[in-house]
ROLUM-839675 format. One line per field, with one value per residue (C-alpha): residue number from 1; z, x, y. Coordinates in nm, 2 decimals. Each point is the difference from the previous one (the first is absolute). Last residue first. Example, Ala and Ser with C-alpha at 12.3 -4.5 7.8 and 13.67 -1.06 7.14 Angstrom:
% ROLUM-839675
seq [2 | 1]
z [0.71 | 0.07]
x [1.37 | -0.14]
y [-0.11 | -0.34]
This chain:
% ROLUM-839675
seq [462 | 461 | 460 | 459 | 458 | 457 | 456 | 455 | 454 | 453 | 452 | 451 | 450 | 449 | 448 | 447 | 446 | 445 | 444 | 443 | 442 | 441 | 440 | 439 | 438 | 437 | 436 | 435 | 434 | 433 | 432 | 431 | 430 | 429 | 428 | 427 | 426 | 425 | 424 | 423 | 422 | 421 | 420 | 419 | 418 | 417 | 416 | 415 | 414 | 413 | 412 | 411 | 410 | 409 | 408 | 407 | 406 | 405 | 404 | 403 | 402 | 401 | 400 | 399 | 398 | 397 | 396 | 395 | 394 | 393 | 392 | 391 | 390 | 389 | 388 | 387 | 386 | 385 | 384 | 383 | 382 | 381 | 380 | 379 | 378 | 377 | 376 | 375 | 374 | 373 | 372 | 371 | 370 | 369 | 368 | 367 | 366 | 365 | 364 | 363 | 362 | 361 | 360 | 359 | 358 | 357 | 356 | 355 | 354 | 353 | 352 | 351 | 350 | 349 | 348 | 347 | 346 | 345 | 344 | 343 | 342 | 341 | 340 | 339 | 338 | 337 | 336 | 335 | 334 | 333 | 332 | 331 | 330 | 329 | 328 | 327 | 326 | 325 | 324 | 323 | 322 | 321 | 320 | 319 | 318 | 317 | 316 | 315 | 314 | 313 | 312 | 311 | 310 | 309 | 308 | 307 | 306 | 305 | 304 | 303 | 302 | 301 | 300 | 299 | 298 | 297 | 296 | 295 | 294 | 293 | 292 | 291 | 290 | 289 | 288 | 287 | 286 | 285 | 284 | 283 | 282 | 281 | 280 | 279 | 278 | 277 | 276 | 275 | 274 | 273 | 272 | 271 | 270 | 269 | 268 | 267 | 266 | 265 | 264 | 263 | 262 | 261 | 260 | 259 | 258 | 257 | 256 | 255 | 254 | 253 | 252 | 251 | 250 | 249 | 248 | 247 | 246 | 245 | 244 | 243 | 242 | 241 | 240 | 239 | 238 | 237 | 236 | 235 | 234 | 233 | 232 | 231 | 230 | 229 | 228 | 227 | 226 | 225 | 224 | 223 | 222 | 221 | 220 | 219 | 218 | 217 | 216 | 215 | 214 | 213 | 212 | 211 | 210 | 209 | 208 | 207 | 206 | 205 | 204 | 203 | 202 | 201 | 200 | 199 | 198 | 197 | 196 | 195 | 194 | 193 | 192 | 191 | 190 | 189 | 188 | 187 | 186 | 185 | 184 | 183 | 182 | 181 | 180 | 179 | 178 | 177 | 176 | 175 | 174 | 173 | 172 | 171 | 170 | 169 | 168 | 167 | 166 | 165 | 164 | 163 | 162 | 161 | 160 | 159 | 158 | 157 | 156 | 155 | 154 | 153 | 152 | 151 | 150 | 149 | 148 | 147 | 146 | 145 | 144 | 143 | 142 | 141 | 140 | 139 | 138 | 137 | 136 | 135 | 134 | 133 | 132 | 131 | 130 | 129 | 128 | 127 | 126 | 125 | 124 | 123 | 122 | 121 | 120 | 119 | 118 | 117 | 116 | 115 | 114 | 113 | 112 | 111 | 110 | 109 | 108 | 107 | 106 | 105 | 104 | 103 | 102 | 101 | 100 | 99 | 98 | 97 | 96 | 95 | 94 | 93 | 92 | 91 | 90 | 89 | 88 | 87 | 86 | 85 | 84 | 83 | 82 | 81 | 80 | 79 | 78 | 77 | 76 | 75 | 74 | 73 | 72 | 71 | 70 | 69 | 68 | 67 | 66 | 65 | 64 | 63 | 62 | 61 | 60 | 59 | 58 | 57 | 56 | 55 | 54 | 53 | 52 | 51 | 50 | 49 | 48 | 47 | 46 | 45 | 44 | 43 | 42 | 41 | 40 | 39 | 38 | 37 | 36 | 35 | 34 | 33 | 32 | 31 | 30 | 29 | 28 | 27 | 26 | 25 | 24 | 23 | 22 | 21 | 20 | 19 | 18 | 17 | 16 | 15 | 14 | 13 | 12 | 11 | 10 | 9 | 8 | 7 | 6 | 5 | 4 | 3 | 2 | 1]
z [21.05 | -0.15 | 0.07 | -0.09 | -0.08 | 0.10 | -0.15 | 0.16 | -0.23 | 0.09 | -0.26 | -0.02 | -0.19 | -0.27 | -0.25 | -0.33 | 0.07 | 0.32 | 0.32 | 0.23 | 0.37 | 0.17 | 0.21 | 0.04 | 0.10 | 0.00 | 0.06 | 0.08 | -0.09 | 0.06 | 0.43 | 0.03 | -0.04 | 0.01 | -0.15 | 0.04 | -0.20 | -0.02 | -0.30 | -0.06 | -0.35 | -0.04 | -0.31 | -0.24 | -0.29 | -0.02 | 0.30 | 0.34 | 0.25 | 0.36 | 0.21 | 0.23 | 0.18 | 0.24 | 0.02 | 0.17 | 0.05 | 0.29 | 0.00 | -0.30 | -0.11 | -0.32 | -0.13 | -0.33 | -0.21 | -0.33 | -0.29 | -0.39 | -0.24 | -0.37 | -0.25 | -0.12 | 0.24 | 0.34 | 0.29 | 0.38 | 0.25 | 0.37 | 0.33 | 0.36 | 0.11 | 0.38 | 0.16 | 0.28 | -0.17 | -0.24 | -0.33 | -0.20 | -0.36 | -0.36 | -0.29 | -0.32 | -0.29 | -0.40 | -0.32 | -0.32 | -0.26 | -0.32 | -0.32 | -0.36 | -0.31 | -0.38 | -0.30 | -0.33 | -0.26 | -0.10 | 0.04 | -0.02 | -0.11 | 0.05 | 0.10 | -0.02 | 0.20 | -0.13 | 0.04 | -0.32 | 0.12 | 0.34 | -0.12 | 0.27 | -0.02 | 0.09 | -0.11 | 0.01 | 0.07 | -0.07 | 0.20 | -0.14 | 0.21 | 0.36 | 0.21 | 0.41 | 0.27 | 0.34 | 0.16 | 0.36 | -0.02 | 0.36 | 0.32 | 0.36 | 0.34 | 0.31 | 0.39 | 0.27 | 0.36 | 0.26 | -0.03 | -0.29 | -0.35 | -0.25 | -0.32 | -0.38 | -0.31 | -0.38 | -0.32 | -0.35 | -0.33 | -0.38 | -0.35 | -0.23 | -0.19 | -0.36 | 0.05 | -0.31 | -0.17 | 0.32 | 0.05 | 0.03 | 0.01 | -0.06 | 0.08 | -0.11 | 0.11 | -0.02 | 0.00 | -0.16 | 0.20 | -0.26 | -0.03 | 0.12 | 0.31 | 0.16 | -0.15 | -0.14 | -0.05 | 0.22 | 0.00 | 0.07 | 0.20 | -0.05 | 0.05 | -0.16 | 0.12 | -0.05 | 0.07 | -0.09 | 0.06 | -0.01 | 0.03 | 0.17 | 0.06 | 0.31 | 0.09 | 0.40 | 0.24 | 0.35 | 0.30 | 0.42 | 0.33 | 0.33 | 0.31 | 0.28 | 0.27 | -0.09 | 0.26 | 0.29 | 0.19 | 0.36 | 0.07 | -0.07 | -0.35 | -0.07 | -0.32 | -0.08 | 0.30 | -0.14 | 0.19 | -0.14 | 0.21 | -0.30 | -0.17 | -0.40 | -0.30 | -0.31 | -0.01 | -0.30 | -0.34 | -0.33 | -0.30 | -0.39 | -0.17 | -0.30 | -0.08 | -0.17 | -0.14 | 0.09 | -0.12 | 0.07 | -0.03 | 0.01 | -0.04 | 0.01 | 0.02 | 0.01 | -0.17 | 0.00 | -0.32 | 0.04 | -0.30 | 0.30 | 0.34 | 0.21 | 0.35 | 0.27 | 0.26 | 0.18 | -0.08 | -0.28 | -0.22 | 0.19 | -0.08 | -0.36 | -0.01 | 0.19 | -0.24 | 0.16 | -0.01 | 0.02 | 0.05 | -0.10 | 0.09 | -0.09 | 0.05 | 0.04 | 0.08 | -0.11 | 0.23 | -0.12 | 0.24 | 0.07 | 0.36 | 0.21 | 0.35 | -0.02 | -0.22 | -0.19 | -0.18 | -0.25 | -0.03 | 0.11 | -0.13 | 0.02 | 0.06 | 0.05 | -0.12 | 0.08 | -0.11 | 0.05 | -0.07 | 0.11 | -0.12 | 0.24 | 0.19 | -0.02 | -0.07 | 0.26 | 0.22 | -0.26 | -0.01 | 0.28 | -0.22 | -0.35 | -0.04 | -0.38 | -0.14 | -0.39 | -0.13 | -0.34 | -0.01 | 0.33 | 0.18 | 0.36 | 0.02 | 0.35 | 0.08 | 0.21 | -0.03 | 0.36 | 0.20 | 0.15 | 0.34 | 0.15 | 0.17 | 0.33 | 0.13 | -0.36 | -0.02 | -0.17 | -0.37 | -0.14 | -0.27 | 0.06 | -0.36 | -0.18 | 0.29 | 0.03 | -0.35 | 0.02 | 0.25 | -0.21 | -0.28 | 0.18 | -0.14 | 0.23 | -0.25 | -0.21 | -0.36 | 0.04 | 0.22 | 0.20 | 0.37 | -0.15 | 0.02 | -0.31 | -0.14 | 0.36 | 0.09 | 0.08 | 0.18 | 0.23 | 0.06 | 0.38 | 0.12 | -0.28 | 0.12 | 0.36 | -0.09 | -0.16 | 0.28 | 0.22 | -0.19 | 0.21 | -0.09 | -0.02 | 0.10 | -0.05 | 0.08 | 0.34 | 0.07 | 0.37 | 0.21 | 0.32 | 0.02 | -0.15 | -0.38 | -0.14 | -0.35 | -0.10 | -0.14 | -0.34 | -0.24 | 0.23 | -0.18 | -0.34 | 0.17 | -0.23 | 0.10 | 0.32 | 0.18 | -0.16 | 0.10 | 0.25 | 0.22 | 0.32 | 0.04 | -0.25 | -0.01 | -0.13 | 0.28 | 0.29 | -0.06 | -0.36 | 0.02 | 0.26 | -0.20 | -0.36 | -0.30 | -0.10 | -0.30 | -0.08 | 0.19 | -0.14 | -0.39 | -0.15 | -0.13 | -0.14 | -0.25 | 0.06 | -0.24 | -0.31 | 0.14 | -0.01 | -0.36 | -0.06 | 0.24 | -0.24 | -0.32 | 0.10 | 0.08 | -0.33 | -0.17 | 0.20]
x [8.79 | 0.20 | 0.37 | 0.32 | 0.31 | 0.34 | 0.31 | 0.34 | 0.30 | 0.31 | 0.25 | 0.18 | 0.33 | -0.02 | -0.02 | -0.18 | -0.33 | 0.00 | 0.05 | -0.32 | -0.03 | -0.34 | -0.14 | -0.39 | -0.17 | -0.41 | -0.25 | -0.40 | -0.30 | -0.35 | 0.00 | 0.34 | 0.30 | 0.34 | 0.25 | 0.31 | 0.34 | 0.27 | 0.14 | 0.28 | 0.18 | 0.17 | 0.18 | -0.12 | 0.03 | -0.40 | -0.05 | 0.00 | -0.20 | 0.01 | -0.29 | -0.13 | -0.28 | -0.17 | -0.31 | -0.17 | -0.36 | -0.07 | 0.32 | 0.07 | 0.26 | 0.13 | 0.18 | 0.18 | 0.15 | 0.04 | 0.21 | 0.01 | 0.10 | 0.14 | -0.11 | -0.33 | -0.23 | 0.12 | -0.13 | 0.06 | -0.21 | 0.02 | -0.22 | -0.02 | -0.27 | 0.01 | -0.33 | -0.01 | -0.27 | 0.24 | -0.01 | 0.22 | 0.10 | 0.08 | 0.09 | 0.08 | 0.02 | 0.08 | 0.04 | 0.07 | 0.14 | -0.16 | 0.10 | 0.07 | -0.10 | 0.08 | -0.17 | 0.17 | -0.14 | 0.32 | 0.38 | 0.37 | -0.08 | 0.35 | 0.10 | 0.31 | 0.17 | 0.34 | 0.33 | 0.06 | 0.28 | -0.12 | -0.35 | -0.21 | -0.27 | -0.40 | -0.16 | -0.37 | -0.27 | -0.32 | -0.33 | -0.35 | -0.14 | 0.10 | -0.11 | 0.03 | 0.04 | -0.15 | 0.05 | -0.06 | -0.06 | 0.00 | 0.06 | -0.13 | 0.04 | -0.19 | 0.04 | -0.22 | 0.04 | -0.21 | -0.28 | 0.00 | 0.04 | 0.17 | 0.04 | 0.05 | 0.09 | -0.04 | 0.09 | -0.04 | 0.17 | -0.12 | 0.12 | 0.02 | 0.24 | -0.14 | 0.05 | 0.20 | 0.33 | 0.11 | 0.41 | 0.29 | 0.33 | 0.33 | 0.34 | 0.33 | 0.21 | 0.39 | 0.26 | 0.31 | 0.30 | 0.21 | 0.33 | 0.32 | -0.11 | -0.07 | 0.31 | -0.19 | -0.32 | -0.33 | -0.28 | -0.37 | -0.32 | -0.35 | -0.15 | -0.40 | -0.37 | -0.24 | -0.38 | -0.32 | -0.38 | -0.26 | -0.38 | -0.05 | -0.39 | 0.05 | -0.28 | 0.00 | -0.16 | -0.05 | 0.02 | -0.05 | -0.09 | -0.05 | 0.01 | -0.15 | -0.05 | -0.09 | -0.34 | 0.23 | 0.17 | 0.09 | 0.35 | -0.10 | 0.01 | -0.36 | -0.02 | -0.37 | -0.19 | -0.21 | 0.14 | 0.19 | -0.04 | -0.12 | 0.32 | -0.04 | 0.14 | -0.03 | 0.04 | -0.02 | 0.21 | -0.10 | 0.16 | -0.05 | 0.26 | 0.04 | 0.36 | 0.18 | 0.32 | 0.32 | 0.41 | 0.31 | 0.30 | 0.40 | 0.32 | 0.32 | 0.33 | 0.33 | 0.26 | 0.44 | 0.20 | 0.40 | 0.25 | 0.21 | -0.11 | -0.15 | 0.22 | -0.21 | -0.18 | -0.17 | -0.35 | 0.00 | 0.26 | -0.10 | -0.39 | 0.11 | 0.18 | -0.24 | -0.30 | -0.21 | -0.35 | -0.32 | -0.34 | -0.37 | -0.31 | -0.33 | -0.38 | -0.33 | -0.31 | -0.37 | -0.30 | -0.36 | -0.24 | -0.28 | -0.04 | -0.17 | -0.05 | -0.32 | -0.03 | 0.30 | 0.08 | 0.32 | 0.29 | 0.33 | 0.32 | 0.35 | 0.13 | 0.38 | 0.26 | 0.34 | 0.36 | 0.35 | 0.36 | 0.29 | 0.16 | 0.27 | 0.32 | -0.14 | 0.18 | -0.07 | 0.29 | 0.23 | -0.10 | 0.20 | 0.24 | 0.00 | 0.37 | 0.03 | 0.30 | 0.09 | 0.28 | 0.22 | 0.19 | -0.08 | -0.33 | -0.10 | -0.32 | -0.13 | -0.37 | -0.14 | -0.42 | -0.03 | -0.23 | -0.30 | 0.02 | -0.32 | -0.27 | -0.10 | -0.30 | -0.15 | -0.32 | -0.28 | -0.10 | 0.34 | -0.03 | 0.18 | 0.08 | 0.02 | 0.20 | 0.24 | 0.06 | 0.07 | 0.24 | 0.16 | 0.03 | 0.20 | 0.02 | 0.22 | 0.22 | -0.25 | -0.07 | -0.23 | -0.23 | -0.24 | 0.16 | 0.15 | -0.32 | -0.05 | -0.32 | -0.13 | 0.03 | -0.39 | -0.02 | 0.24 | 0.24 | 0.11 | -0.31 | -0.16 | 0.10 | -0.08 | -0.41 | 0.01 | 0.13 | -0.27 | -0.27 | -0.28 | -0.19 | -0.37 | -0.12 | -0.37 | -0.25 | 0.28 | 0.02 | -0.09 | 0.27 | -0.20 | -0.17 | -0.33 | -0.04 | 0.17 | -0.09 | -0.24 | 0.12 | -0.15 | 0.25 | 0.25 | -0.06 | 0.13 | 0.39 | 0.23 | -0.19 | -0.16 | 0.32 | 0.23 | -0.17 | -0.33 | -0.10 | 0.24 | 0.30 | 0.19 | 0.39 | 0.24 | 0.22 | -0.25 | 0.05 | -0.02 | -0.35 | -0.13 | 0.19 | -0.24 | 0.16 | 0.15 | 0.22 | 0.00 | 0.30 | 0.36 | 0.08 | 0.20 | 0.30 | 0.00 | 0.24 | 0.32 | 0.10 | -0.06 | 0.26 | 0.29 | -0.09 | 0.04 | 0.34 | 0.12 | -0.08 | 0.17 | 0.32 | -0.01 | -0.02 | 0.28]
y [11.21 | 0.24 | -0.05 | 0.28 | -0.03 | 0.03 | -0.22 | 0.05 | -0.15 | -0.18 | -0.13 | -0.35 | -0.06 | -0.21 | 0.29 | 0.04 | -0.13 | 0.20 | -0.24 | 0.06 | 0.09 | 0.12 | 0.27 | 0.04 | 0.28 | -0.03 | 0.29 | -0.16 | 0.14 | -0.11 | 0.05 | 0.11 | -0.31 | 0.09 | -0.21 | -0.16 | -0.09 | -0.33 | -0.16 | -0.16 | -0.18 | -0.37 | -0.09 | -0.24 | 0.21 | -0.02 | 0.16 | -0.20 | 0.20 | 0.08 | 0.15 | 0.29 | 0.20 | 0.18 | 0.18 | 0.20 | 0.10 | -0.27 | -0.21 | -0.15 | -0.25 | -0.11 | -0.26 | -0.06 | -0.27 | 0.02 | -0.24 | 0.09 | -0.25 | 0.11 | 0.21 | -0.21 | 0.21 | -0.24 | 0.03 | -0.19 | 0.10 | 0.19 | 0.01 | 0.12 | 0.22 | 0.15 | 0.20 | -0.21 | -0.22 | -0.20 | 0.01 | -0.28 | 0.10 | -0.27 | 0.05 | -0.18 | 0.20 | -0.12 | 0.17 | -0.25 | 0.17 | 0.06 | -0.17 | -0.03 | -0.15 | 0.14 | -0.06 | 0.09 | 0.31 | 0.03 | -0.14 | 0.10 | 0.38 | 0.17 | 0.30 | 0.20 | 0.22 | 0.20 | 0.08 | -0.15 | -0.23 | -0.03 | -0.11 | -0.01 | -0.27 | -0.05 | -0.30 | -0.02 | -0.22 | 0.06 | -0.07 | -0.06 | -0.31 | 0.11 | -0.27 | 0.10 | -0.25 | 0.10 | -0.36 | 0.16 | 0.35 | 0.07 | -0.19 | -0.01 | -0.12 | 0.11 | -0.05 | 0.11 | 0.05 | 0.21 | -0.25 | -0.24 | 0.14 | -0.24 | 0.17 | -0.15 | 0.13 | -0.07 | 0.22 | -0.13 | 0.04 | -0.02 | 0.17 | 0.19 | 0.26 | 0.15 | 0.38 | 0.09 | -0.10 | -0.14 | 0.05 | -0.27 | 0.19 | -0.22 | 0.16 | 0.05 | 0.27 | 0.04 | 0.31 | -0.10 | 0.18 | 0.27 | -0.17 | 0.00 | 0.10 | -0.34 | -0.16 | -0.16 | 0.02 | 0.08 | -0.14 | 0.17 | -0.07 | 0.00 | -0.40 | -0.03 | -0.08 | 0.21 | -0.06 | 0.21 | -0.04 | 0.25 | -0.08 | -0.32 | -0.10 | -0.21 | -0.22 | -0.04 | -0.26 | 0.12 | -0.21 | 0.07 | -0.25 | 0.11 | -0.24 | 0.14 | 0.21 | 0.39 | 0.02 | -0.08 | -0.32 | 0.09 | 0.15 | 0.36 | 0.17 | 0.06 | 0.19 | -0.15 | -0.09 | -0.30 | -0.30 | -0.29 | -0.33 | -0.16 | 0.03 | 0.15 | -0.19 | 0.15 | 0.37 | 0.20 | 0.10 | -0.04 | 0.12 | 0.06 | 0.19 | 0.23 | 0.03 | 0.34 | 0.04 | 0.05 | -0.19 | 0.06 | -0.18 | 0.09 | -0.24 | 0.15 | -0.16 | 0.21 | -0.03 | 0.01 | -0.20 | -0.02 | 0.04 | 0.18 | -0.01 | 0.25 | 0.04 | -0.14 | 0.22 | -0.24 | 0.16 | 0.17 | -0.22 | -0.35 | 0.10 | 0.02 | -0.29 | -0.24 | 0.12 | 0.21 | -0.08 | 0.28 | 0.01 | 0.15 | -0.13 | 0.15 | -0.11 | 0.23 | -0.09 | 0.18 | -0.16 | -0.01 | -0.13 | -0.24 | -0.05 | -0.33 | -0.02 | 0.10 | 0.27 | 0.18 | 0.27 | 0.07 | 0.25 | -0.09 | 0.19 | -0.03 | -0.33 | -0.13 | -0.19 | 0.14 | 0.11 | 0.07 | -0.13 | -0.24 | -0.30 | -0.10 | 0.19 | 0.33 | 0.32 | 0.28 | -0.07 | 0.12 | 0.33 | 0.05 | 0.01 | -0.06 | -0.10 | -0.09 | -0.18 | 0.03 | -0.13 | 0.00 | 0.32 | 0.10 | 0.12 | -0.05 | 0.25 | 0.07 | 0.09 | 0.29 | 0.00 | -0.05 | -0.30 | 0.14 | -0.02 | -0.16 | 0.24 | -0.01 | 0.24 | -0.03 | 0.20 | -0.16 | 0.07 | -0.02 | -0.24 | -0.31 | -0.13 | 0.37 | 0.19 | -0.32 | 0.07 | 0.30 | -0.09 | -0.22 | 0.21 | 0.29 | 0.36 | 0.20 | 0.04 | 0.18 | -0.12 | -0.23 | 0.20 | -0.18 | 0.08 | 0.31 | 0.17 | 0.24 | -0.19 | -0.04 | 0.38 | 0.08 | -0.37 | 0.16 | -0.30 | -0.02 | 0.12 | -0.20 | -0.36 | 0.11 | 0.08 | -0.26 | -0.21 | 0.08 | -0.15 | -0.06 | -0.35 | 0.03 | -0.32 | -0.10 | -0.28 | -0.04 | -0.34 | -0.08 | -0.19 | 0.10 | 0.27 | -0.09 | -0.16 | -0.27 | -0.05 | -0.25 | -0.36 | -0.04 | 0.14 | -0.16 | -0.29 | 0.13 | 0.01 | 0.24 | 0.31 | -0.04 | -0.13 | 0.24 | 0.29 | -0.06 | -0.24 | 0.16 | -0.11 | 0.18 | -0.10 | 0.25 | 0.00 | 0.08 | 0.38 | -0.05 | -0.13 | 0.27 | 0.30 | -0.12 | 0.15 | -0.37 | -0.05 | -0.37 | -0.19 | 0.08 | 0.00 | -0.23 | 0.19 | 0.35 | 0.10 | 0.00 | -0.22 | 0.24 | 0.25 | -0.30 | -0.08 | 0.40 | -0.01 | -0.29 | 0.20 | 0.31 | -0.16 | -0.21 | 0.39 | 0.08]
């Protein structure tokens, strides 16, 4: 049974969460139009530099709020049905309840439950079937089943998470800290065969997985500029003006920053985990396998140099942008070691190994890219969408929205980074310097393929 217990551990470990759907938004206007923001704000504003000089929209119109509040109504769901006072005794997160199911805790951790789920995927059961005989093992995971991917899977991101500087004429000085990890998974074709297809595990047969993990933050100063460079001499001076002559935002706008990275943690690991069994298969006790190499900084010694550019072509109601990040970030780590990490079956044991010391080490940031693009039109309708892509995979949006005095309507489709196709559709409510936003949209969990529906609500401060 031991060789049992091992296969259903290797088959816990897969289910962990795949790519990751588009970046969590708390904003009900951008959700309702399937994840796409139209106004100069979000996405637009933070991975094209240009924008940094385009003014928000103000007005009615497709104004971006300066705050939104978002209204978590799925909280207050999540602990009706676990008492936050009885959390420790809940079933839901007790091991040792029958109840207990990983996978939906799991869900709970990836897609946290701030909005309330109107539609919420089944969560495959914990029942799994056991063939045994005197030399086979066949495992039936159930519905289970459809949670094991067919390719390399995993999580990760590349992001920012601070920005302190000034600036004066175009120009800004600032201190930004980033943050890089990437973690993913491979089946090899026998184990994914055992867990998928259920086929019987063979004797004097080998079964791993793949791993591969990175992550890596520090801090960059940076130096960037951002302004308009071309402006059309028919451009008047009413600034927000939205209407089919040109207005005081036309133009072509251009955007660049130039980054140092100061690295200050580093760490890789590489390695299979798996085990072989004999034969027959019970005859023996299965031979449980790990053997991986671990790269680590010995201090903070990473550096290195990356740029951002963008461009935005504002003419009249229509204007179009492209922009990418952290181009040709490279990073030189000059005190790493490497390190060999190996269980010993025999000793039941780890053991490291010191392969190399004080050895430089280069690695990279992903490229993050935008393109986007929005048409406004003076009845009160905005069209637009992009294409996105944080170095998980490529994002597609496109949205509209339509306002009619105070109200607001509004939809879109998107194609997450699992290349299937997700809704959205919502409203708002605009009074004066508030505004109240629903938006409904459909998402596939990380662990299920099968698409969810959740209502965001928040609120808009103009």
């Amino acid at each position: 049974m031991r060789t049992a217990g091992i296969a259903l551990t290797l088959a816990a470990l897969v289910l962990v969460p795949r790519a990751a759907d588009a970046q969590l938004s708390f904003d009900a206007r951008r959700l309702g139009m399937g994840g796409v923001s139209l106004g100069r704000d979000g996405n637009a504003r933070r991975y094209n530099p240009a924008y940094r000089a385009v003014k928000n929209l103000s007005g009615g119109g497709t104004g971006a709020p300066r705050i939104t509040i978002p209204v978590p109504l799925g909280l207050y769901d999540f602990f009706r049905e676990h008492p936050i006072n009885q959390l420790t005794s809940d079933p839901a997160f007790n091991p040792d309840s029958a109840a207990f199911n990983p996978i939906e805790l799991m869900n709970i951790v990836l897609n946290p439950p701030i909005f309330l789920d109107i539609r919420k995927p089944p969560t495959p059961t914990n029942n799994v079937e056991f063939t045994i005989g005197k030399n086979q093992l066949i495992m039936n995971l159930g519905q289970t089943r459809v949670l094991i991917p067919d390719h390399s899977f995993g999580f990760g991101t590349s992001g920012r998470l601070v920005d302190m500087g000034f600036g004066f004429g175009g120009f800004n000085l600032s201190v930004m800290g980033f943050v890089h990890y990437d973690l993913s998974f491979t089946l090899d074709s026998a184990l994914r065969s055992v867990l998928k297809d259920t086929v019987p595990v063979r004797p004097d047969s080998s079964y791993f997985i793949i791993t591969d993990a990175i992550a890596q933050t520090g801090l960059t100063p940076t130096l960037s500029y951002a302004g308009r460079i071309w402006r059309p001499a028919t451009a008047d001076s009413v600034p927000g003006q939205t209407g089919p002559n040109a207005n005081a935002d036309d133009g072509v706008y251009l955007g660049a920053a130039a980054h140092y990275y100061f690295g200050a943690t580093y760490g890789r690991g590489v390695g299979p985990a798996g085990f072989t069994v004999g034969d027959p298969i019970f005859g023996n006790v299965p031979t449980v396998l790990f053997d991986g190499l671990v790269r680590t900084s010995n201090r903070p010694n990473g550096r290195g140099i990356g740029a951002d550019v963008g461009i935005a072509w504002i003419s009249g109601p229509f204007e179009v942008g492209i922009g990418a990040n952290d181009i040709g970030a490279e990073l030189t780590w000059s005190d790493t070691k490497i390190q060999r990490i190996l269980y010993d079956p025999n000793g039941d044991s780890i053991s490291t190994t010191m392969l190399s010391n004080h050895v430089e080490t280069k690695t990279k940031l992903p490229i993050s890219y935008i393109a986007n693009a929005a048409l406004r039109m003076g009845t009160g309708t905005t069209v637009g969408g992009d294409v996105f892509n944080a170095g998980r995979g490529t994002v597609i949006h496109v949205g509209a929205e339509q306002r009619w005095g105070p109200f607001a309507a509004r939809g879109g489709v998107a194609r997450d980074q699992r290349k299937k196709i997700q809704f959205g559709f919502g409203g708002g409510l605009r009074l004066g310097a508030f505004g109240l936003d629903v938006g409904i949209w459909t998402h596939s969990p990380s662990l299920s393929d099968q698409r969810a529906m959740t209502m965001a609500t928040s609120i808009s401060v103009y």
